[in-house]
C-alpha positions in Angstrom: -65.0 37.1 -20.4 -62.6 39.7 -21.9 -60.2 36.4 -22.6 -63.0 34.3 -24.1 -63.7 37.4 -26.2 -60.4 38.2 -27.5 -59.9 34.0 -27.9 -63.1 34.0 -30.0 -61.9 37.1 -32.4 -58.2 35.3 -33.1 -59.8 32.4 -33.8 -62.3 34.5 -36.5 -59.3 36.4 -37.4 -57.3 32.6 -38.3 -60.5 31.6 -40.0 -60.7 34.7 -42.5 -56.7 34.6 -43.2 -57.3 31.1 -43.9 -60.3 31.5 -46.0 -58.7 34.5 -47.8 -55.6 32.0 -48.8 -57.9 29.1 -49.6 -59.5 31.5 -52.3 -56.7 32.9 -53.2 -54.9 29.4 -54.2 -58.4 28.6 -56.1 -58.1 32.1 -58.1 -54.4 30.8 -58.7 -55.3 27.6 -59.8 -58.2 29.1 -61.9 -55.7 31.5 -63.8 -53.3 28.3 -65.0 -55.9 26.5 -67.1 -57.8 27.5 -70.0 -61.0 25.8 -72.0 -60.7 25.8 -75.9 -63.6 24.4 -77.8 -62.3 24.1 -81.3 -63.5 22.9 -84.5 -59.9 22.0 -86.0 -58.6 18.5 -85.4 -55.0 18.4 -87.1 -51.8 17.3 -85.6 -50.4 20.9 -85.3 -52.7 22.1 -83.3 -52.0 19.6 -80.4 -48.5 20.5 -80.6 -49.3 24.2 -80.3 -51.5 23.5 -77.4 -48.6 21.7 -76.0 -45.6 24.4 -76.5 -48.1 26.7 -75.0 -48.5 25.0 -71.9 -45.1 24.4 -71.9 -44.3 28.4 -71.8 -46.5 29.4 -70.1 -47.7 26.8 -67.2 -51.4 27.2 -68.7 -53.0 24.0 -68.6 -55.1 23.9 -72.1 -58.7 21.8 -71.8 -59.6 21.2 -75.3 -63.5 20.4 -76.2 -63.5 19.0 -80.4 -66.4 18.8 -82.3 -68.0 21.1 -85.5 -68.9 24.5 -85.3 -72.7 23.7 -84.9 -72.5 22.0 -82.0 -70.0 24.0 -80.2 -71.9 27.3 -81.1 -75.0 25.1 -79.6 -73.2 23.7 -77.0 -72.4 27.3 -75.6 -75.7 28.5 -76.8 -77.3 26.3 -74.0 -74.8 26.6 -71.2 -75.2 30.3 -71.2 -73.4 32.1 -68.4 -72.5 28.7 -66.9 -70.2 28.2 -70.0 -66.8 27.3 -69.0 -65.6 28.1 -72.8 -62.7 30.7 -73.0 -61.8 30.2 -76.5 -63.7 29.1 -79.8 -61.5 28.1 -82.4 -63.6 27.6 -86.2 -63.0 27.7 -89.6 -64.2 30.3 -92.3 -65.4 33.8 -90.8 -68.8 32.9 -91.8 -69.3 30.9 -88.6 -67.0 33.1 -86.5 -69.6 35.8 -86.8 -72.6 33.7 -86.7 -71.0 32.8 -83.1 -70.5 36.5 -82.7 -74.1 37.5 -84.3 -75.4 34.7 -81.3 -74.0 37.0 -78.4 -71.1 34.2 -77.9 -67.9 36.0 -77.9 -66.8 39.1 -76.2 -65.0 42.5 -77.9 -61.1 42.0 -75.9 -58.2 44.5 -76.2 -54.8 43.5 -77.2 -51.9 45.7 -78.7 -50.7 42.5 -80.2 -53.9 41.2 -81.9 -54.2 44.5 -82.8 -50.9 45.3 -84.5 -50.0 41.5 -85.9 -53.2 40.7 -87.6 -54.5 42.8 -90.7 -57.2 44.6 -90.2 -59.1 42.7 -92.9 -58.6 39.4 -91.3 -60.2 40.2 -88.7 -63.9 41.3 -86.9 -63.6 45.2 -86.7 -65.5 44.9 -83.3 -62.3 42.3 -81.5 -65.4 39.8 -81.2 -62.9 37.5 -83.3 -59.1 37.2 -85.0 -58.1 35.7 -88.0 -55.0 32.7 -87.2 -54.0 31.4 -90.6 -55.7 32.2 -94.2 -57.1 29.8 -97.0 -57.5 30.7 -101.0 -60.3 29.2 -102.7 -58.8 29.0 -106.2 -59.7 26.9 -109.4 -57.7 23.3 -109.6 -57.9 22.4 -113.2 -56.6 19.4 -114.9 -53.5 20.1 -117.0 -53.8 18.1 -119.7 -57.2 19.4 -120.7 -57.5 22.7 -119.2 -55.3 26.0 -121.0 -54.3 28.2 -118.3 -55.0 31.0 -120.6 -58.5 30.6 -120.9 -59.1 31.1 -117.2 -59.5 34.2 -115.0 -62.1 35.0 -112.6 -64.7 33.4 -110.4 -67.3 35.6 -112.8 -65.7 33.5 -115.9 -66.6 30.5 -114.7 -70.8 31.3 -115.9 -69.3 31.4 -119.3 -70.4 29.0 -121.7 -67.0 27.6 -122.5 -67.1 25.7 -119.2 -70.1 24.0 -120.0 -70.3 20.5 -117.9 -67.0 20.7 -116.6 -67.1 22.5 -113.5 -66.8 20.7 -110.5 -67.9 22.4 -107.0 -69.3 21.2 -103.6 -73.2 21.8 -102.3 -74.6 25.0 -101.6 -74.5 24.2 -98.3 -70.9 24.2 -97.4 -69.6 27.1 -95.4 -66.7 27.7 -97.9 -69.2 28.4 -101.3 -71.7 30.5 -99.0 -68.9 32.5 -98.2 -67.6 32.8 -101.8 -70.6 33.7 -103.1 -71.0 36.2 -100.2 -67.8 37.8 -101.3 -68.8 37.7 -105.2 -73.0 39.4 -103.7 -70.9 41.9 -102.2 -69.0 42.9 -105.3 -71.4 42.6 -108.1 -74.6 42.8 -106.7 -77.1 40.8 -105.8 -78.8 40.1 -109.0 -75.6 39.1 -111.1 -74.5 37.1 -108.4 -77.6 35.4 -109.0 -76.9 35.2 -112.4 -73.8 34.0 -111.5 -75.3 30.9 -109.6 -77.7 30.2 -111.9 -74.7 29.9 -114.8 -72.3 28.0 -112.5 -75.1 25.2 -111.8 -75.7 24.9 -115.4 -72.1 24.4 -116.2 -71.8 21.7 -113.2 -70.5 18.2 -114.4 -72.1 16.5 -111.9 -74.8 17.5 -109.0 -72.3 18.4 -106.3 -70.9 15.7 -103.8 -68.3 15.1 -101.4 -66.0 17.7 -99.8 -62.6 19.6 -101.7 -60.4 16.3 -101.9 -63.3 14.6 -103.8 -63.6 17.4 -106.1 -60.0 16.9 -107.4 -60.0 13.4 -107.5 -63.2 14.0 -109.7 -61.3 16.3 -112.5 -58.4 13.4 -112.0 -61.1 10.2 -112.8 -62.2 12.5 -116.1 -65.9 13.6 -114.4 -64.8 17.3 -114.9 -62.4 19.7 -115.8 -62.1 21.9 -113.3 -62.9 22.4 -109.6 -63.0 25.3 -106.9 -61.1 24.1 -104.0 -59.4 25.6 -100.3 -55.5 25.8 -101.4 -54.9 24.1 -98.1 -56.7 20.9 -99.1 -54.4 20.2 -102.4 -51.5 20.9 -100.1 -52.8 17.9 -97.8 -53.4 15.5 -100.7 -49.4 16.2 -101.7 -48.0 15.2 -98.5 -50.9 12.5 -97.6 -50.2 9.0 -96.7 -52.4 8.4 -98.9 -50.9 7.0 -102.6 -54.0 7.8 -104.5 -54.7 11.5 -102.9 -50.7 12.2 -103.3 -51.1 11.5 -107.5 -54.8 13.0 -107.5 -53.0 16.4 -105.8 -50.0 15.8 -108.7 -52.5 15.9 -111.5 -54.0 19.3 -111.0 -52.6 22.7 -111.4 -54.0 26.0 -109.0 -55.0 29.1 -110.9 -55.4 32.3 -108.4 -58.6 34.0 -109.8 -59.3 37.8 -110.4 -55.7 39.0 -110.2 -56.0 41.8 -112.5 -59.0 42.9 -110.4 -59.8 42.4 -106.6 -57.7 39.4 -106.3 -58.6 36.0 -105.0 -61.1 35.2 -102.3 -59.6 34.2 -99.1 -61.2 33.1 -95.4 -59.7 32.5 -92.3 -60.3 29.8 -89.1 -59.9 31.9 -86.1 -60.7 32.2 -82.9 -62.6 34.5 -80.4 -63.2 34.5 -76.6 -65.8 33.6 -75.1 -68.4 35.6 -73.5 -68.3 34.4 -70.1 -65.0 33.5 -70.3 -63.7 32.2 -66.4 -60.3 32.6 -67.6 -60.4 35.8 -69.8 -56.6 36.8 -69.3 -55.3 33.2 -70.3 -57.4 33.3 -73.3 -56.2 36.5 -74.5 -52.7 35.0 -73.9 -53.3 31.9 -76.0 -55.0 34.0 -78.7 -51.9 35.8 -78.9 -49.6 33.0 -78.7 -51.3 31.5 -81.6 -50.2 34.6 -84.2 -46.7 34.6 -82.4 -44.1 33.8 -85.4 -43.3 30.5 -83.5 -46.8 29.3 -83.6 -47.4 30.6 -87.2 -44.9 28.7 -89.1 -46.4 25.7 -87.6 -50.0 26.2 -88.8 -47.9 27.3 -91.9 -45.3 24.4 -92.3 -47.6 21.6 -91.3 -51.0 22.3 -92.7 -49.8 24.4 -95.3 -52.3 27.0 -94.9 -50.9 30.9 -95.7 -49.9 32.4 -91.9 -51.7 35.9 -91.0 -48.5 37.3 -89.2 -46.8 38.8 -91.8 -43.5 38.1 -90.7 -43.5 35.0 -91.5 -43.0 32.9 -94.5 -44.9 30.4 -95.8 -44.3 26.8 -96.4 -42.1 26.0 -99.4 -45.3 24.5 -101.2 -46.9 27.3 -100.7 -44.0 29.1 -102.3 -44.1 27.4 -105.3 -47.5 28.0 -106.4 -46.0 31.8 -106.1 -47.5 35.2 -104.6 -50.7 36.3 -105.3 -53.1 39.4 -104.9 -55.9 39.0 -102.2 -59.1 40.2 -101.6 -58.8 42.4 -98.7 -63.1 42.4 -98.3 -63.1 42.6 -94.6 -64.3 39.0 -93.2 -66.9 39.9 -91.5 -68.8 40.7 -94.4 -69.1 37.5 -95.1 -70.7 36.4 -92.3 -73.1 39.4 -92.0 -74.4 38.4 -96.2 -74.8 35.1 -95.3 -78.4 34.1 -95.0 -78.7 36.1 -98.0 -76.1 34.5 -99.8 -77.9 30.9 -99.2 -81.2 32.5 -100.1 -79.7 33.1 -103.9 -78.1 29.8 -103.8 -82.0 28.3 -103.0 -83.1 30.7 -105.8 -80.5 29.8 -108.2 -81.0 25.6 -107.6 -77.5 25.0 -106.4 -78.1 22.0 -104.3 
């Protein structure tokens, strides 16, 4: 009996080690992977994905689609999400996703010390990775840089039928107009709207690329575009885009004042994150210098890490003064800012 006994608690003893090690090797294995659902689709981003896993052993599962249907997608999964990181583009979605109870606050001395503080949520819900400027792209045989200035100038008369601008309901404009609300005020940033409609060439259509070609064809004079789309249209495979991009010049508005309204994409961990660690990792490996002058050099979008330089285009359209309104005040105006677009008749 005493035999059977001590048979029967070695063999519950083996059972438990063996147990222990078969969870252990599934926490391991859990640790060396991590989920990205991201609303970027360019080239660079693969091969950052790729250099990571290559550093670190973390394998990276990537989920692409827009930022409405990830936010949904994780909106209905819940605490069965297996999301560790959303990537999106312009802070207004990164705090809508944050505003939805989506990401979680995470602690890191190198997010903390690399990114500016305005680039990024004040909570650590979400981090800035690389910075846009949506300036004026004007046509230079019929536009005199002197006349322009600020986002405010372009309600003046003088522009009358010759602006070109996207919908209302573009992310980018909601945000800009969220900025300018913030500013100046909700009623003369209605005002604002109401001046900029009347001074549209056309009723707004396509996305930033089809704005430029636009001024190009002769429908308009001038257009408010992402600096990261004319950029694009320079190096494109594309003959026409490359001699559209060639045809327009980029003013930086409001220098002498706040300086020029910028966004972000950037990313933010999930809330139930499975793989919390890894994603804090990759987050951080993405504003690493390496990773920055990739998202700088091959999408030619401005880097957040300071230490590194941008691409030579980027260069050449020379330094300019920012906006240092902190992001997430764009997000948190937003519903208003589409309510005084609705009131203004910006379609």
């Amino acid at each position: 009996m005493k035999k059977t006994l001590v048979g029967l608690l070695a063999l519950t003893l083996m059972f438990s080690c063996k147990n222990s090690e078969e969870k252990n090797k599934t926490s391991e294995n859990e640790k060396q992977e991590v989920n990205v659902y991201t609303h970027r689709h360019y080239e660079s981003d693969q091969e950052l994905f790729e250099m990571f896993e290559e550093q670190t052993g973390i394998t990276v599962n990537v989920i692409n689609a827009n930022a409405d249907e990830l936010i949904q997608k994780m909106s209905m999964e819940g605490e069965q999400s297996p999301a560790d990181v959303l990537i999106t583009v312009d802070a207004g979605r990164l705090e809508r996703a944050k505003s939805s109870d989506l990401l979680q606050a995470v602690s890191s001395e190198i997010l903390e010390e690399t990114i500016p503080s305005h680039l990024k949520d004040a909570d650590n819900h979400w981090f800035g990775l690389t910075k846009r400027a949506r300036v004026i792209a004007y046509a230079k045989d019929r536009v005199d840089e002197s006349e322009l200035s600020t986002y405010e100038d372009l309600a003046s008369d003088k522009w009358n039928d010759k602006l070109l601008i996207r919908s209302s309901g573009n992310i980018y404009n909601q945000s800009l107009m969220a900025s300018i609300m913030v500013h100046n005020g909700e009623e003369e940033a209605k005002e604002w709207a109401e001046a900029v409609v009347e001074n549209m060439a056309r009723a707004p259509k396509g996305n930033d690329r089809d704005q430029v070609k636009a001024v190009v064809a002769g429908e308009g004079d001038l257009a408010i575009v992402n600096t990261y789309y004319i950029g694009k249209m320079l190096n494109s495979e594309d003959p026409e885009e490359v001699k559209a991009g060639e045809e327009v010049k980029l003013f930086f508005p409001n220098q002498e004042g706040r300086g020029t309204h910028i966004n972000v994409s950037g990313a933010g961990v999930a809330k139930y994150a499975p793989n919390k660690e890894n994603a804090i990792k990759f987050i951080e490996f993405l504003i690493s210098e390496e990773a920055q002058k990739i998202f700088a050099h091959s999408n030619y979008e401005y880097p957040v890490n300071e230490a590194v330089t941008p691409a030579a285009l980027l260069q050449e359209w020379g330094e300019f003064k920012e906006d240092t309104l902190n992001l997430s005040t764009l997000g948190e105006n937003n519903k208003k800012a589409v309510m005084l677009f609705d009131e203004a008749g910006w379609k």
